[in-house]
C-alpha positions in Angstrom: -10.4 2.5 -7.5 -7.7 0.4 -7.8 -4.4 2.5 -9.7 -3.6 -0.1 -12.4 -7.6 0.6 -13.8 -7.4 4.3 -12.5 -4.3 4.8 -14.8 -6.3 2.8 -18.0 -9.7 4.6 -17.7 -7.9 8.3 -17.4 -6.4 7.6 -20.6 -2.4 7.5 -19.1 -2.2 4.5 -20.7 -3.6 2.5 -23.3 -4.6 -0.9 -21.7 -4.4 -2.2 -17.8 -2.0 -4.6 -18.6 0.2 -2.2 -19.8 -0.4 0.2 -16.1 0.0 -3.7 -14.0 3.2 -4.4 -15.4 4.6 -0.6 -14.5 3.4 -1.3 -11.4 4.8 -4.9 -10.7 8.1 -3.0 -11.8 8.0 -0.2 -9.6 7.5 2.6 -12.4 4.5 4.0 -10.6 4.4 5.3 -7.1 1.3 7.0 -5.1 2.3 9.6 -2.7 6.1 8.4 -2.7 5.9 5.0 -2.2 5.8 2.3 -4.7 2.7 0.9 -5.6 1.3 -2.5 -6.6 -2.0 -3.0 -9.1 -4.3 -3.1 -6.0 -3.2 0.1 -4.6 -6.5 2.0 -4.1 -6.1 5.3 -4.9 -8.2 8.6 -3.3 -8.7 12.1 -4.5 -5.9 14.1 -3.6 -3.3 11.5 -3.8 0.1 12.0 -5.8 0.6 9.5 -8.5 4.4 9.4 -10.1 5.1 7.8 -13.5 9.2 7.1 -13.5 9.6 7.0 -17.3 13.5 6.7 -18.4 14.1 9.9 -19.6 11.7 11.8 -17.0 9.5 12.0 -14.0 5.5 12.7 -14.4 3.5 13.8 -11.5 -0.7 13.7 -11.4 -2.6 14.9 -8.9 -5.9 13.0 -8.5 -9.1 15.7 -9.1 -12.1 12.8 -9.6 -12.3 9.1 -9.5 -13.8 8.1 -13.1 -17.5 6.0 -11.9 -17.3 4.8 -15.9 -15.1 2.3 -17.2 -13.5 5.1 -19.5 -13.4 8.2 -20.0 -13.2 10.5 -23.5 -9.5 12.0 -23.7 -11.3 15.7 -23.6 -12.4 14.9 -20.2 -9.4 14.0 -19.1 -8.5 17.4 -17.2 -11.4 16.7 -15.0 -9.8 13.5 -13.2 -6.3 14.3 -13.2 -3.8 17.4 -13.1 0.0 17.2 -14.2 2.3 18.6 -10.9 5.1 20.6 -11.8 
């Protein structure tokens, strides 16, 4: 799945447009290198969301096969690294 609808559909943000443009700006990175919208991303991989005031970390647990996915299950697809 690609990370711009991967970050949409876990509920990090609110619409894909929103997770392109961090993309196309270089605020998201999977596994420590910057990533573009396309980026596929795998279970297991490290995705890093460079906000201005701090760093976020999630470790991919599940690709979503639904287009969204309630915010209760969102523990299921994604764990916050420390």
């Amino acid at each position: 799945m690609r990370v711009d609808k991967f970050l949409n559909s876990v509920n990090i943000t609110k619409r894909r447009a929103v997770s392109e443009d961090m993309c196309k700006n270089g605020v998201i990175s999977v596994n420590g290198s910057v990533a573009k919208p396309a980026k596929d991303v795998k279970v297991g991989d490290i995705i890093t969301v460079t906000y201005l005031e701090r760093v976020i970390k999630y470790e991919v647990l599940q690709i979503p096969e639904t287009k969204t996915i309630p915010k209760t299950k969102q523990d299921d697809y994604i764990r916050e690294v420390k």
